[in-house]
Every structure is written in C-alpha cells, then in structure tokens.
N, C-alpha and C positions, 0 to 999 in steps of 0.2 A: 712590642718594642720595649727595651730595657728602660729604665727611668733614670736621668741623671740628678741627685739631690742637690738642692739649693739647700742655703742657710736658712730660712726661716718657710714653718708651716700657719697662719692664720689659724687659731681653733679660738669660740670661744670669746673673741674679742682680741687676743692678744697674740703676738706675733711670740711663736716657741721655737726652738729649732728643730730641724729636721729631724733626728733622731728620737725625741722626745715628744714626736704627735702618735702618742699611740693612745689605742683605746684597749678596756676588758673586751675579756672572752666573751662575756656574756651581753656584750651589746645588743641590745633589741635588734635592728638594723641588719646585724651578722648573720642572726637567724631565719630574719623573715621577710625580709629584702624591701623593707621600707621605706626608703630613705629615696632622695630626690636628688638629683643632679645638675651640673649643666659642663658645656663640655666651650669655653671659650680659647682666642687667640690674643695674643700682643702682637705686635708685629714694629720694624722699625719706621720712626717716620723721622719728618724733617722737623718736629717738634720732640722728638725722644720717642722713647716706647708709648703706644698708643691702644687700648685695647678695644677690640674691634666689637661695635655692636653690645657693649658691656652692659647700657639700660634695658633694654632688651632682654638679653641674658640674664637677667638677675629678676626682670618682671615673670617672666614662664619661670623662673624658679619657685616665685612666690606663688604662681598660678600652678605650677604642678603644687605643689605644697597642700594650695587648696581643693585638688579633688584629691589626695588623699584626707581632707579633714587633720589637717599637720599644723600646729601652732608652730609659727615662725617669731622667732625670740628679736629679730634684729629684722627692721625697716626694709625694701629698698635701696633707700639711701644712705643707709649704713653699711649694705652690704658692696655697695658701688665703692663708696670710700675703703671701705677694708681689702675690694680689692688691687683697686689703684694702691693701697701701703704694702698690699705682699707682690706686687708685680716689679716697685721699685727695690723691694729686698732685696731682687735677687742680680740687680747688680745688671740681667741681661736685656738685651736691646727686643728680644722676640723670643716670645716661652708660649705654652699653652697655659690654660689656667683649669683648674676643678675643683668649684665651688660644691658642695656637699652638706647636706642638711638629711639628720639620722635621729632617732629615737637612740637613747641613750642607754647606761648602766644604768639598773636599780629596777627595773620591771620585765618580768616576764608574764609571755604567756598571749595570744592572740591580740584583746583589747589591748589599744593604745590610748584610753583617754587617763592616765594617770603616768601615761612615760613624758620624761622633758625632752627637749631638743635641742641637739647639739649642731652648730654648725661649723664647717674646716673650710680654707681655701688653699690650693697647692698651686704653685706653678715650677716647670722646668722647659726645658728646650726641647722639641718633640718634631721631627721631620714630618714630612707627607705621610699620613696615614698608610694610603696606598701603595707608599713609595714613589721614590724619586723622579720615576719617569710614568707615572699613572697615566700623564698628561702625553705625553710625545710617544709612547706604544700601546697605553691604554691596558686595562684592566681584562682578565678573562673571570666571565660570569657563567652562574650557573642559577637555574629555577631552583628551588629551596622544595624539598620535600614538608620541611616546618612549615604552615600559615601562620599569616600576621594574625595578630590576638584581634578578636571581637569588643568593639566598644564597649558591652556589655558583662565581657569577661577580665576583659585588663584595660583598663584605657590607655589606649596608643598615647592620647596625649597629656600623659603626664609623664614627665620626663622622669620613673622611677628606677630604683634599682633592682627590683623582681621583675619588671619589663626586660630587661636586659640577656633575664634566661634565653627568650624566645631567638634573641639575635644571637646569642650564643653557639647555640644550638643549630642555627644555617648558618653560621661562618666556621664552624669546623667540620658539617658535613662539607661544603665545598672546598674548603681547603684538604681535607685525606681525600676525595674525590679529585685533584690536580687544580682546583678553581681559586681566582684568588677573593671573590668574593660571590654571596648569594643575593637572588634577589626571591621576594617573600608576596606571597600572593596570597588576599584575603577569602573568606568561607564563600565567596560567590566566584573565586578564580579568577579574580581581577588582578593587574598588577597594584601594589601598595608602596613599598621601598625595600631598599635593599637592607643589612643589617644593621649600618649606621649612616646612610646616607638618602639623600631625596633620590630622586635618576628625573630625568628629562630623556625624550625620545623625540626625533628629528623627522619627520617626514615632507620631504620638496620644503617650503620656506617657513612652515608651521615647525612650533613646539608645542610637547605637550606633556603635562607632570601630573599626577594621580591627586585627585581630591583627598581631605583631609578623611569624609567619610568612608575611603576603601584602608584604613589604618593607619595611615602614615601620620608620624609627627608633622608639626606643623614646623616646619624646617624654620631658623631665622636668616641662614643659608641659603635656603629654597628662595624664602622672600628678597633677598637678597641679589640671587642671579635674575631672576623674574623683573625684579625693578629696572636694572641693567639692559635686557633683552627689550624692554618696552623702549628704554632712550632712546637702542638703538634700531629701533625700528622693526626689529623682531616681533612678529603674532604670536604671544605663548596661551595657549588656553588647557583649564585647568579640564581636565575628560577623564571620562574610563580607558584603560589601556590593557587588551588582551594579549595570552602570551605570545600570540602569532604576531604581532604588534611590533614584537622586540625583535622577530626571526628576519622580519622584512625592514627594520627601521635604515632612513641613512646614514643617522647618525644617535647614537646614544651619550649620554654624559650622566654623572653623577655628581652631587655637590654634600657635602656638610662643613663645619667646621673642621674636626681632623683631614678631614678626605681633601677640601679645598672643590678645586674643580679636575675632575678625573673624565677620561676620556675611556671609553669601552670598545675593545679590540674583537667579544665575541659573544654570544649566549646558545650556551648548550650546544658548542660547538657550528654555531651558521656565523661564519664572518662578517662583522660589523666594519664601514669603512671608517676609518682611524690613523689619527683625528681628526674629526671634518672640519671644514671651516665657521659655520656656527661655534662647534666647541671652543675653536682654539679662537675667536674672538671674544668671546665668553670670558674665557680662561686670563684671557691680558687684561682684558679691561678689570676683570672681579682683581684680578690682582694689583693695578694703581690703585683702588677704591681701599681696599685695605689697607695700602700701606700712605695714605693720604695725599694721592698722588691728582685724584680727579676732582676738584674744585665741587662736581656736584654731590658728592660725599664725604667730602669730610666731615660732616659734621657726625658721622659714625663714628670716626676715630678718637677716641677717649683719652685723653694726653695721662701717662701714670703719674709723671712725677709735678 
C-alpha cells in the first residue's frame, strides 16, 4: 500500500520532517536486517486519538531488542511519550504507527557490539491491511511452500527485520500464485501463522490458535482477541493445528494489528464458510475495544494528545 507523508518523522529524540528522516547508505541495519520493529494503531475515540495497546507495544520492542543483544538508547517510557508526540503531529484522528530501532552509520561488518542505535517513529493513515472487505468476503489463502523459521535459527519472537524475509517470501509466492495471503507451517508441518498475522480456526463451539512454540509471534492482537473470546464465553485453546485442520475448519479468522480481524473465504482452494458468526462477533466487539468503545478496555486505549 502506497504511504501518505505526515509532517513530522520522530528520529532520535526530536521531531524532523518528513522528508528529512533519512538515513546513509551504509546503515548497519540496511545490510543485515538488524533492527527491530513493531507495527501499532491510533484509532479515533471519544477522548481524541488514542493508541491502541501502546505499553505493550513498546515493551516487545524493548524485548525483541533484547534477544538480539541491542542497547536501547531510550526507556519505555520515553518511547510511549515520543510516541503519543508524533501521533499528535500529525494532525490525524487514526494513523498507524512504526516505531523502529536500527544499528546505525559508522560500523560495518557482522559484530555489532561497537555500532550505536538509532531509533525512528513514523505514523500515517493506512487502511485494512487486507483490504477493505477482508472482513465481510474474507481473504483467499494458500499453504506457503516457505517454513516458519526454527527457534534456533531466527527467533520468531523477536520482532526483527531480517525475520521479515521469511514472510516476504510467502506473501508473494501466494500472491503470483492468485492468493491473497500465505499461511506458514513450522519444520514439524504444523500450522504456525500466516505472514503477518495470528489465524484462529473454528471447529463446532471451540477455537483454536497455534502455540508460540510452533513459530509464531506472540501476537499482542492474538492476546487481544483471545481476551475478548474468553468474556464472551468462547472456549479458545491454544493446540497444534494440522494442515487438514484448516481444509475441514468452519470457520477461519486472522488477526494482527495491520490486518485487524480478517475473515478467510478459502485454503488451497476447499471453501471456508465466510464469515461465520464467531468471526464476525469477534470482529465487532475487537472493534469498540479499540476504538474505546467497551468500558472493559479502555484502559488500552492510550489518549495522544
């Protein structure tokens, strides 16, 4: 999706303009895919822009940070404040945000224990990942010839940006293949997640979402619908899930921040029924909670200004 620029990019401590956050060629980062991320929402409330899940978001920053062994320059709570000041820059009621933390200019070469670190926060306005009607026709999936990464080889849970090849690389096999997204299955052929989102699968009155040990991030999303699912009385348990799993399920969903909550119309071609009513109660309720609409979470929503 194209990016719209806002007036001010966060680098660094200090609010720059858009055009002016750039970095060298030679960024450590650029090379060798270092650097940590996290991928949040604002959303409008009846308090003003509100961003969703922010403490959260910025602590799995600091915790991916630290399984790469990454000095983080700025607290926590410095990072929460800096990002409430660049969410109010931008003037708009509901933006995404991408908070970023990169080894910098001035070092090359494998070892990073003599690079500094540099951190950016961007926000702009960014529709449904999956598009507009993910939710009311649902998504068409495909099995990813890619496996999710091995604990031991990349850690799934750190939210890096050399992790990102792997998702890369099943979201445009399935996309030149006709699909609009992949789902990724770990070295034992279990389901794991799709390229940026959790998935849940429906069977009779159970849900059921892929533990953290078969790859997947530890979704803040995931935890999110899950919390939701228990109010309402929904059984979700966390299990193994095989591909034949997804061929017979009755209903599928996925969830992240970009994605939101998405509805799945098909895998590998066996039709999924779409939207079931799980999903789409799902889907309403995750959506007052965001936008601080359900008394029993707001206290997620993050006021910016």
């Amino acid at each position: 999706m194209p990016i719209t620029p806002t007036p001010k990019i966060w680098m660094n401590g200090s609010l720059v303009d858009w055009d002016q956050a750039q970095v060298h060629v030679l960024t450590h980062t650029l090379h060798y895919g270092t650097g940590v991320f996290e991928g949040i929402r604002a959303y409008a409330t009846s308090e003003g822009p509100a961003v969703f899940r922010l403490t959260e978001h910025i602590e799995r920053l600091h915790n991916s940070a630290k399984i790469l062994m990454m000095p983080m320059p700025y607290s926590v709570e410095e990072l929460i404040a800096a990002t409430k000041e660049t969410v109010a820059s931008t003037g708009l009621d509901s933006c995404y945000v991408r908070p970023l933390a990169y080894y910098g200019y001035g070092e090359m070469g494998l070892a990073t224990a003599n690079c500094t670190t540099d951190v950016a926060i961007a926000c702009w306005p960014w529709g449904a990942y999956l598009g507009d009607d993910a939710l009311s026709t649902g998504v068409k999936m495909k099995i990813s010839s890619w496996q999710r990464h091995d604990h031991n080889i990349m850690p799934p849970a750190a939210k890096t940006t050399g992790n990102y090849v792997n998702s890369t690389l099943a979201k445009m096999e399935a996309i030149h293949a006709g699909y609009d997204e992949g789902i990724m299955l770990n070295r034992q052929g279990l389901v794991s997640e799709c390229t940026g989102e959790n998935i849940f699968v429906v069977r009779g009155d159970r849900v059921i979402t892929p533990p953290l040990a078969s790859g997947a991030l530890e979704g803040i999303t995931q935890h999110t619908v899950m919390t939701i699912m228990a109010d309402m009385g929904i059984e979700v348990t966390v299990g193994d899930i095989a591909r034949s799993d997804l061929y017979i399920a009755d209903e599928i969903f996925l969830c992240g921040t970009a994605a939101e909550v998405a509805s799945v119309n098909s895998v590998d071609d066996r039709p999924v029924p779409c939207p079931g009513p799980i999903t789409t109660a799902v889907a309403e309720a995750y959506g007052k909670a965001v936008r601080g609409e359900d008394e029993r979470y707001v206290h997620w929503c993050e006021t910016a200004s």
